[in-house]
C-alpha positions as CSV (number, residue, x, y, z in Angstrom):
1,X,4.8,-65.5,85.7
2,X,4.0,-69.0,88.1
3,X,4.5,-66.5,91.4
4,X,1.1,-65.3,90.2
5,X,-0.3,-68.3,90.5
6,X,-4.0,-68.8,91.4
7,X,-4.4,-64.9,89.8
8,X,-4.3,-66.5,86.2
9,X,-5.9,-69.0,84.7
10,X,-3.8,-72.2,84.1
11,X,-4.3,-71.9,80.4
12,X,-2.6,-68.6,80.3
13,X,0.6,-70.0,81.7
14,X,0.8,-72.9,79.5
15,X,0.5,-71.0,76.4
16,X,3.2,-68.3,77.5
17,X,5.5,-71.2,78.4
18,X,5.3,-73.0,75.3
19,X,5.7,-69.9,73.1
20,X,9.0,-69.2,75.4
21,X,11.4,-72.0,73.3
22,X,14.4,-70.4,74.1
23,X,16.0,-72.5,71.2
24,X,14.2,-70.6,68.6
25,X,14.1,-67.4,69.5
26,X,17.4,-66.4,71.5
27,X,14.7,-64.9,74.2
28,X,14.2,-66.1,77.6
29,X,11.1,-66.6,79.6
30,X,11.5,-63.2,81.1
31,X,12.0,-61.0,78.0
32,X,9.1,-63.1,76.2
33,X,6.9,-61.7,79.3
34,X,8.3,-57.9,78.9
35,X,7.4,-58.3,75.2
36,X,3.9,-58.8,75.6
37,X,4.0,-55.4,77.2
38,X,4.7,-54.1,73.5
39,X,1.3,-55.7,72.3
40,X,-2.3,-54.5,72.6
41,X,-4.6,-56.0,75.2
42,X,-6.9,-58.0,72.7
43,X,-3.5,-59.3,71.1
44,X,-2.0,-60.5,74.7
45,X,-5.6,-62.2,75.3
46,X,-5.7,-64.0,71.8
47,X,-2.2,-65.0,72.6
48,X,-2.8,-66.5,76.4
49,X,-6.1,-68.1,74.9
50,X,-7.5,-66.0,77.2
51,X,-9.8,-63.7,75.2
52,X,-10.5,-61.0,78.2
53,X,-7.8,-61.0,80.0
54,X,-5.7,-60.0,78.1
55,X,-5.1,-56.4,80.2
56,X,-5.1,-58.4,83.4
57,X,-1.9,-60.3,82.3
58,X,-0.3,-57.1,81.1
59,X,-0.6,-55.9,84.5
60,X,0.3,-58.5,86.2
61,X,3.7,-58.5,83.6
62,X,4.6,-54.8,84.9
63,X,5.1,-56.3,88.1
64,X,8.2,-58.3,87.1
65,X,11.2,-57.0,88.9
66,X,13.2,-55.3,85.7
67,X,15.7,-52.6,86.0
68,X,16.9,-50.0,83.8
69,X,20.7,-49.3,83.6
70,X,22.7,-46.6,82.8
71,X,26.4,-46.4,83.0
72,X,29.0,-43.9,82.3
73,X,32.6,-44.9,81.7
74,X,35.4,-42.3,82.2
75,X,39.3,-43.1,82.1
76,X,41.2,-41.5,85.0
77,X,44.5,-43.2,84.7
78,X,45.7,-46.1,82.2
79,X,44.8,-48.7,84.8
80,X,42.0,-46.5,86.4
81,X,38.2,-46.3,85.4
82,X,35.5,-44.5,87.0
83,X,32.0,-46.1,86.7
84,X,28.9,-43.8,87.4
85,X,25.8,-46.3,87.4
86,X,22.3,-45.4,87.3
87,X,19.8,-48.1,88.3
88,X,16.1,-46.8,87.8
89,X,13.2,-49.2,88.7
90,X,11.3,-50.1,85.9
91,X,8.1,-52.1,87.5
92,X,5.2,-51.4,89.4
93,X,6.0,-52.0,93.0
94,X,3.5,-54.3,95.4
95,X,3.9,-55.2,98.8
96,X,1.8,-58.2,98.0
97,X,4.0,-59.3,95.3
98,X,7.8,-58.3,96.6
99,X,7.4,-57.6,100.2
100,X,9.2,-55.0,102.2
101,X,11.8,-54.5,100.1
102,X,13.8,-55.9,96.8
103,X,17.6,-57.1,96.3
104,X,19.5,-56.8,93.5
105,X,23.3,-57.6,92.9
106,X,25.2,-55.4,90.7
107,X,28.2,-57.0,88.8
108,X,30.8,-54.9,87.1
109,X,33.9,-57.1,85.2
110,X,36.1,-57.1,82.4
111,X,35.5,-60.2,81.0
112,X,38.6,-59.7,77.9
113,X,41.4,-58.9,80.7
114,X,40.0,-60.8,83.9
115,X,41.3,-57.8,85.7
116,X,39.4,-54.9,87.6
């Protein structure tokens, strides 16, 4: 959420990242934002000390670059598999915010074998 900076108060990103222990919870800084996407405005607000902005952050959370995977495995051969991904953007796009355009690097492995 700093790359918003100067759009939130500093209080707001203090108390997000010292609710973001990734010790405790197993959830990074990123999935901590998403979740507060799951919560009502007042809630996000109360939680960011931020009584009435609590939309504003939301809003400022869908902007997070997140995509939204689906993939289809199908054997062709013993030693053959074909892949059909689907990558669906799942943020709200701003040329303010992301520029022209967005990269993303799509990884596909076999982590058991260490063959592809």
């Amino acid at each position: 959420m700093r790359q918003f900076e100067g759009e939130l108060p500093q209080n707001v990103y203090k108390a997000l990242e010292s609710r973001t222990d990734t010790s405790k919870t197993g959830f990074d800084g990123f999935e901590s934002a998403l979740s507060l996407l799951e919560m009502q405005p007042a809630e996000v607000g109360q939680f960011c000390h931020w009584a009435k902005g609590g939309s504003k952050v939301q809003n400022f959370v869908r902007f997070l670059p997140n995509i939204s995977i689906q993939c289809n495995v199908q054997p062709v051969t013993r030693s053959i598999l074909r892949f059909q991904v689907s990558l669906t953007p799942d943020f709200y796009w701003s040329p303010r915010w992301h520029g022209g355009s967005q990269g993303f690097w799509l990884w596909v492995e076999d982590s058991g074998n260490n063959r592809m």
